[in-house]
C-alpha positions in Angstrom: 74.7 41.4 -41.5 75.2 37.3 -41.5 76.9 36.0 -43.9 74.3 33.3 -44.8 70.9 33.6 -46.4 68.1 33.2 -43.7 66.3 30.3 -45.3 62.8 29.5 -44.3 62.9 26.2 -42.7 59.7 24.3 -41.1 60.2 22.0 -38.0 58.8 19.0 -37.9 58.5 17.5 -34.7 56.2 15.2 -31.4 54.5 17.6 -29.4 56.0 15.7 -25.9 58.9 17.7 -26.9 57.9 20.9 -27.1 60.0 22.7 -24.4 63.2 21.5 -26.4 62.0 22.7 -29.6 60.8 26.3 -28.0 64.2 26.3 -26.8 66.2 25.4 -30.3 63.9 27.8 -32.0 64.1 30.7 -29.5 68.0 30.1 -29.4 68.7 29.4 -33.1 65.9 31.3 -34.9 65.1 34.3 -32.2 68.6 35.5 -30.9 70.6 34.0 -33.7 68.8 34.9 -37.0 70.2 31.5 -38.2 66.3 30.6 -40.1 63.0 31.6 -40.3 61.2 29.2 -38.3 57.6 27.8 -39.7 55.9 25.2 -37.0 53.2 24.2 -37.3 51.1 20.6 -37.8 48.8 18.8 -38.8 46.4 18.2 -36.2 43.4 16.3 -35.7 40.9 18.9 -36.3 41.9 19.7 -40.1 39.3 17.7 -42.5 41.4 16.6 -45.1 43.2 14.5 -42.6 40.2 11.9 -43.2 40.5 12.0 -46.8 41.5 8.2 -48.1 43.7 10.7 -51.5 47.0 10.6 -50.7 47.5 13.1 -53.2 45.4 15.3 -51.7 45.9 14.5 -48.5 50.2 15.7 -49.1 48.9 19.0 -51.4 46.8 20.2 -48.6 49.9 19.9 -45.9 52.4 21.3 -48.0 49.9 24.2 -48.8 48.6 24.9 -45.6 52.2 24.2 -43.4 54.9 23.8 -45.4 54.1 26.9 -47.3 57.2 28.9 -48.5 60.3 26.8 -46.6 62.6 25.4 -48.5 64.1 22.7 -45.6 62.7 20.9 -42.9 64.4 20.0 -39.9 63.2 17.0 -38.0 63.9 17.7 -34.3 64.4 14.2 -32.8 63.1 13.2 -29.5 62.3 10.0 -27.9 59.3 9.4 -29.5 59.3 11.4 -32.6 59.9 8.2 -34.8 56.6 6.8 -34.1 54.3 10.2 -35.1 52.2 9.7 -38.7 52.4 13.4 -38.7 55.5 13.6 -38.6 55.9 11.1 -41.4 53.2 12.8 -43.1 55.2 16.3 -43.3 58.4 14.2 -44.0 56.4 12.7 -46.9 54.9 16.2 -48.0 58.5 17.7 -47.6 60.0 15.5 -50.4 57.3 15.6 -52.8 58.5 16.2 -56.0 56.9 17.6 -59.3 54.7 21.1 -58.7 57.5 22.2 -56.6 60.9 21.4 -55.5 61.5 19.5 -52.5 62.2 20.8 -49.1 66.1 19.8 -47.8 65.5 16.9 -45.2 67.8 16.8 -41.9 67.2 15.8 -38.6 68.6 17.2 -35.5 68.9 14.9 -32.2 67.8 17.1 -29.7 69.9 17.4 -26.6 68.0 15.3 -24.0 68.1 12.2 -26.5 72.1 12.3 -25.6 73.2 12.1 -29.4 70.9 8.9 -30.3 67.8 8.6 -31.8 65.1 6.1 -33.9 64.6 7.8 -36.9 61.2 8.3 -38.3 61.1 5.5 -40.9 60.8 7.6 -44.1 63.6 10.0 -43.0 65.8 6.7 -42.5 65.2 5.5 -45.9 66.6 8.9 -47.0 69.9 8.6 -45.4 72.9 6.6 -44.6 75.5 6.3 -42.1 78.1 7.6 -44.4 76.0 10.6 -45.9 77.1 9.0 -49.2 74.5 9.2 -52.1 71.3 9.6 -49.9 69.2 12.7 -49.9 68.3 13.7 -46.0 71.2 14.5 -43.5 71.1 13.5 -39.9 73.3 15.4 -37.1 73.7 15.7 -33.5 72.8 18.7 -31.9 74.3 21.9 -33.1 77.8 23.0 -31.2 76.7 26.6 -32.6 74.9 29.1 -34.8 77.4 28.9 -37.3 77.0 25.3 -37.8 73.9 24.8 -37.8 73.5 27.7 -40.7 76.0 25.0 -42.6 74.1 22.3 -42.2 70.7 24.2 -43.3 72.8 25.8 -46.6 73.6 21.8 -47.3 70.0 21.0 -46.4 68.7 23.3 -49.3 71.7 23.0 -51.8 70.6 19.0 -51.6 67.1 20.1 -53.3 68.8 20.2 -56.4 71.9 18.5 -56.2 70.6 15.3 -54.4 66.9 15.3 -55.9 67.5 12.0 -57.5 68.0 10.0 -54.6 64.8 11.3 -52.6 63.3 8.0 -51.6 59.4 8.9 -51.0 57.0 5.8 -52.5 56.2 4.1 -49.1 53.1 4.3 -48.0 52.1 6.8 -45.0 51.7 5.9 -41.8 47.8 5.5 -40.7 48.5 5.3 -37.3 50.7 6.5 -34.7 53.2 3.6 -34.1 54.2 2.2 -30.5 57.2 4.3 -29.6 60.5 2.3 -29.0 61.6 4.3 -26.3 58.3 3.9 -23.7 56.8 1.5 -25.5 53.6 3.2 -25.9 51.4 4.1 -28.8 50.5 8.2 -27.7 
């Protein structure tokens, strides 16, 4: 029996990566019981996408994706910075008033050799020193154990850090040119 509570956690993440985040998911999730993984994304074909409501547009992905979790992990590849749905679930994850927020972290994963850009609104969320910022940013995991640590932090920061939640830029229209290839996907 862990020692942990299995939190529900939804992965944000760019789609280039997906064999990495199969991987931390099978690993982490599957064999380890460390979360219970929800991911899943916005994707062209949903028609709210084109509404011009922000307010609508964040309801409709925290109801249809986010769901139940209580902490979403942003899995970090090369070009995972540049995604608008990734900003958009970031944005949808730290939306206060109807509900509490989702625990913001990201997660380098391990072909990004401990470096990453940060997706802007998950950078304006956190600081070098994890001093008085909401969201959490960590290498990749050295084991189960850890990583069920930094997820307890993760959700403990939904009440604790709340305040500091820094959400009223505007979302991105547009998938941005990725600084790592250079290339707008």
């Amino acid at each position: 029996m862990p020692l942990f509570t299995r939190r529900k956690v939804f992965i944000t993440h760019y789609k280039g990566d997906r064999n990495e985040i199969d991987n931390f998911i099978n690993y982490f999730a599957n064999i380890h019981g460390i979360f219970i993984p929800k991911v899943l994304g916005a994707n062209d074909n949903d028609d709210f996408i084109n509404s011009s409501n922000t307010d609508y547009v964040m309801g409709q992905i925290r109801q249809r994706y986010l769901q139940d979790s209580t902490v979403t992990i942003v899995l970090l590849g090369s070009c995972t910075h540049s995604r608008r749905y990734v900003d958009w679930e970031i944005k949808s994850s730290l939306r206060q008033g109807q509900y509490a927020p989702n625990g913001l972290m990201g997660i380098v994963l391990p072909s990004q050799n401990n470096t990453a850009h940060l997706p802007p609104r998950l950078k304006a969320n956190w600081n070098e020193n994890h001093q008085n910022c909401y969201a959490r940013y960590w290498s990749y995991p050295s084991s189960p154990d850890q990583l069920a640590g930094w997820i307890e932090e993760a959700y403990s920061a939904r009440t604790a850090r709340a305040h500091l939640i820094q959400n009223a830029q505007d979302m991105m229209k547009y998938n941005a040119c990725c600084n790592i290839c250079g290339v707008t996907h």
